[in-house]
C-alpha positions in Angstrom: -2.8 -47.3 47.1 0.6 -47.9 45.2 -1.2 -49.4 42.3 -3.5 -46.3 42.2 -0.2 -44.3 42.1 1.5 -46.8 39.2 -2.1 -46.3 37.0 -2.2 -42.5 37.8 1.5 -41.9 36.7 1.0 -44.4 33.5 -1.7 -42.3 32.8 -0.2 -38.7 33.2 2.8 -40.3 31.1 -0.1 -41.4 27.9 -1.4 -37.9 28.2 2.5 -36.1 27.8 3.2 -38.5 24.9 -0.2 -37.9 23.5 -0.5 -34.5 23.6 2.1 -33.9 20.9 0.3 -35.7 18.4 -3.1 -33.7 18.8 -0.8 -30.4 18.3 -0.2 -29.2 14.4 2.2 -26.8 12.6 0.4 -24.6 10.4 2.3 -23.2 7.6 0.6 -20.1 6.1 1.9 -18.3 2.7 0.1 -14.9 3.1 0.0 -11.4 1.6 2.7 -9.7 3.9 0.3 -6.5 4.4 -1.7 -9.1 6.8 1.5 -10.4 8.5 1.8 -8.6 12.0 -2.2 -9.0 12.5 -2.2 -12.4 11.5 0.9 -13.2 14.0 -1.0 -11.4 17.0 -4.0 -13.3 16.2 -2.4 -16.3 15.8 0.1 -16.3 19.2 -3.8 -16.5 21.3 -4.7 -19.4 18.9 -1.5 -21.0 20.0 -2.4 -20.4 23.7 -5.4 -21.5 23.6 -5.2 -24.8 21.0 -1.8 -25.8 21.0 -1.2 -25.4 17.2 1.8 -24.0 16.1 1.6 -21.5 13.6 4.8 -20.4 10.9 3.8 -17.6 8.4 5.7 -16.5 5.3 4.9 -13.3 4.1 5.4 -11.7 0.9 3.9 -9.7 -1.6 1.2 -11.4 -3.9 2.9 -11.8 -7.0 5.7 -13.9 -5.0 2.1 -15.4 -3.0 1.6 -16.7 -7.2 5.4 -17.4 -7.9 5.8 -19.6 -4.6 2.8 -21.8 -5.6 3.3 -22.3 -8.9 6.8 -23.3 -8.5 4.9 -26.6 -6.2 5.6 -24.8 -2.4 3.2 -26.6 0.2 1.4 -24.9 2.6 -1.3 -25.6 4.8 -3.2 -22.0 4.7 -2.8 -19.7 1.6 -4.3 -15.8 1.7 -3.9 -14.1 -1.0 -5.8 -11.2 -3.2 -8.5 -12.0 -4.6 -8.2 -12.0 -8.2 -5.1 -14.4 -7.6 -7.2 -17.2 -5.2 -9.9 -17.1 -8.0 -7.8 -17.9 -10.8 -6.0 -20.6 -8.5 -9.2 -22.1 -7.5 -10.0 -22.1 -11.1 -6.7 -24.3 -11.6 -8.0 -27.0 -8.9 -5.4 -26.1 -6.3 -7.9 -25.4 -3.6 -9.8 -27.9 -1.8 -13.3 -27.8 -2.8 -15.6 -25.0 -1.1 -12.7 -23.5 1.0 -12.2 -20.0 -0.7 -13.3 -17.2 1.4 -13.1 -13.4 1.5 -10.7 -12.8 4.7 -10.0 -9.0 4.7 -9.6 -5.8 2.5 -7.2 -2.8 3.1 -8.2 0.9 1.4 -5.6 3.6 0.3 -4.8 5.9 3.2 -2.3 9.1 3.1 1.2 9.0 5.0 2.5 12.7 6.4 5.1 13.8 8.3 4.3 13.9 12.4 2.9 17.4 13.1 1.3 17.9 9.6 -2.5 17.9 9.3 -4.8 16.8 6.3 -8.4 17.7 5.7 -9.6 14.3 4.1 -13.7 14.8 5.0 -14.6 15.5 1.1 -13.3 13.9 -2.3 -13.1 17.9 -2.9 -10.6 18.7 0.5 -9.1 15.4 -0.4 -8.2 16.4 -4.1 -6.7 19.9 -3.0 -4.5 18.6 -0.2 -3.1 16.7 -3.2 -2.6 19.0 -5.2 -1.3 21.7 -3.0 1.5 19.7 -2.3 4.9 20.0 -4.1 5.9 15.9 -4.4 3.9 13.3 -3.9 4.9 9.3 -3.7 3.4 5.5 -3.8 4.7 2.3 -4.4 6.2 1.0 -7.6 3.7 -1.2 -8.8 6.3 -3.0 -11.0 7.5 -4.6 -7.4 4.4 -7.1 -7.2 2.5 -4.8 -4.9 -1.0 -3.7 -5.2 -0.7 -0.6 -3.7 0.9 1.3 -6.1 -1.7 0.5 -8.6 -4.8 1.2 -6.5 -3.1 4.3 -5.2 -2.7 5.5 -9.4 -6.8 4.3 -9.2 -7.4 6.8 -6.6 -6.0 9.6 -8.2 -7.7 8.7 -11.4 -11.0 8.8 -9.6 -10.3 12.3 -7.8 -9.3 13.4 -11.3 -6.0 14.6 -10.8 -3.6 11.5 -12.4 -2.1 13.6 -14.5 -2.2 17.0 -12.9 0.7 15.0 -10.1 2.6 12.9 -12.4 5.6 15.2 -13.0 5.6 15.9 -8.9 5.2 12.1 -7.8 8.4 10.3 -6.5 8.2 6.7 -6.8 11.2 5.1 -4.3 11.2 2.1 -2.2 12.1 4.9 0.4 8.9 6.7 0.2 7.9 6.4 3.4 11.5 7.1 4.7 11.4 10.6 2.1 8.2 11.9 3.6 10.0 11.8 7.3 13.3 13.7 6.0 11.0 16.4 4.4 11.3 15.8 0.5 7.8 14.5 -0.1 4.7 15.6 1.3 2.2 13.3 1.1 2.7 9.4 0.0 -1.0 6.8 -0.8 -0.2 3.6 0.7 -2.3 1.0 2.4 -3.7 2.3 5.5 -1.9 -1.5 7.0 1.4 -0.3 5.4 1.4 3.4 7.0 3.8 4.1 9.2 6.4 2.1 8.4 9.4 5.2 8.8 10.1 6.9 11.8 8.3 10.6 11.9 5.6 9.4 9.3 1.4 8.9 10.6 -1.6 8.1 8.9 -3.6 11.3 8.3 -6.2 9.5 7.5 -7.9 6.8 4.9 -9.3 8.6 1.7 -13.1 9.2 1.1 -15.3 5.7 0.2 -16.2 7.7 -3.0 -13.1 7.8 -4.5 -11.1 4.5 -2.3 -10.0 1.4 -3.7 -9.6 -2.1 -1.6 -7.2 -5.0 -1.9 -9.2 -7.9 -1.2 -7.7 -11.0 0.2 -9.6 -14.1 0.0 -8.4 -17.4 2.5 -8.3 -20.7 0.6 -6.9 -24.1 1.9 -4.8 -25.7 -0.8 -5.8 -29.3 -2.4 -2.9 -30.9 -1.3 -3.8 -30.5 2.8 -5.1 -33.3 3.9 -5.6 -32.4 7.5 -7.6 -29.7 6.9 -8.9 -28.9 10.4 -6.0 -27.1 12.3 -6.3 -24.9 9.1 -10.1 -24.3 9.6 -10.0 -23.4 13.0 -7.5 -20.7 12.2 -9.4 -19.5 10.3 -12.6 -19.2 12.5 -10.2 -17.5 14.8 -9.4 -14.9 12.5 -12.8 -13.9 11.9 -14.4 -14.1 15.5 -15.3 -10.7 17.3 -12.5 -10.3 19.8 -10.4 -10.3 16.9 -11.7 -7.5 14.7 -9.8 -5.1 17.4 -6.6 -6.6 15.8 -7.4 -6.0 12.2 -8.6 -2.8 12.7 -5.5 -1.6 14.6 -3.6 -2.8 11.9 -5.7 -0.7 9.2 -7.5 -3.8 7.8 -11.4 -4.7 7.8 -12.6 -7.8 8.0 -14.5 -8.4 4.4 -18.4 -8.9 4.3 -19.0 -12.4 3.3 
């Protein structure tokens, strides 16, 4: 019996020094829009795998500036256009380059205000109707600002709002206090001030997508914590997540 005990105990002690071996950190260099749904993905993973996860979000162009300057990372997302040209470079491993997710242009409002977005026509008036518009300063590394100045190309109205359109780092924060009526952001970015809602994403006819593609950089070696994230991201019972957070998981 007391031998059974010594081999049970040696072998509960193996398994508590082993365990921390088969655990990996993860370090992921994302798009920030995908942050908040990544880390409430990524806290179940951890549950359920015992991988530790660390993410450092920022905007894309710093996504570019912190690889080229020779940052490591296990797990890079990024837009599209950007993964391409870094697979291009050889900075991927081989085959791993993905579509992950896209996010359209939505419209941010004040609480209590309503928008009829059901037509490119409704869409175009509510636009126009108003008396100062906002979106991000594309000149920050964003991809919002841009895709929201596509939008209003493709309703036809880019120049019609130009001498009424605010751009501020505030914007969000200027549509609660009243002084602009109506800002295009990424549906994942809206709200982000107090009193400001989502009236809705604009029509398919005239939207524009950010596409973020998942890629595992050349220089991971152990590949598989990586991978498994990944699969995680993209199984059903997480699509509840992304979509709550205004994001769609991308056709592949």
């Amino acid at each position: 019996m007391a031998h059974s005990k010594r081999l049970l105990l040696l072998l509960i002690s193996g398994m508590l020094i082993a365990a921390p071996a088969t655990a990996a950190e993860i370090k992921v260099l994302d798009a920030n829009a995908l942050t908040l749904a990544m880390k409430a993905i990524a806290a179940d993973f951890t549950k359920e795998t015992g991988h530790q996860v660390n993410f450092t979000g920022v905007s894309p162009g710093q996504v570019e500036q912190r690889l080229k300057a020779g940052e490591v990372y296990h797990l890079v997302i990024t837009a599209t256009d950007s993964a391409a040209a870094f697979e291009r470079d050889g900075k991927w491993r081989p085959g791993t380059r993905h579509p992950l997710v896209r996010v359209g242009i939505g419209l941010a409002v004040r609480e209590g205000v309503k928008l009829d977005l059901t037509t490119v026509e409704s869409t175009r008036k509510a636009l126009l109707d108003a008396k100062a518009i906002t979106y991000s300063d594309s000149r920050t590394g964003g991809l919002s600002g841009a895709n929201s100045q596509k939008v209003l190309v493709n309703l036809g109205i880019a120049d019609a709002v130009k001498s009424k359109t605010k751009l501020d780092a505030r914007g969000q924060e200027l549509i609660a206090d009243g002084e602009v009526d109506i800002g295009l952001f990424n549906v994942s970015e809206i709200p982000r001030a107090k009193g400001v809602v989502l009236a809705g994403p604009v029509p398919a006819a005239v939207q524009v997508y950010i596409n973020y593609d998942s890629a595992i950089p050349a220089t991971n070696a152990t590949p598989e914590p990586a991978l498994a994230l990944l699969a995680y991201f993209k199984r059903a019972a997480s699509r509840p997540v992304w979509d709550k957070a205004g994001l769609e998981l991308s056709p592949e």
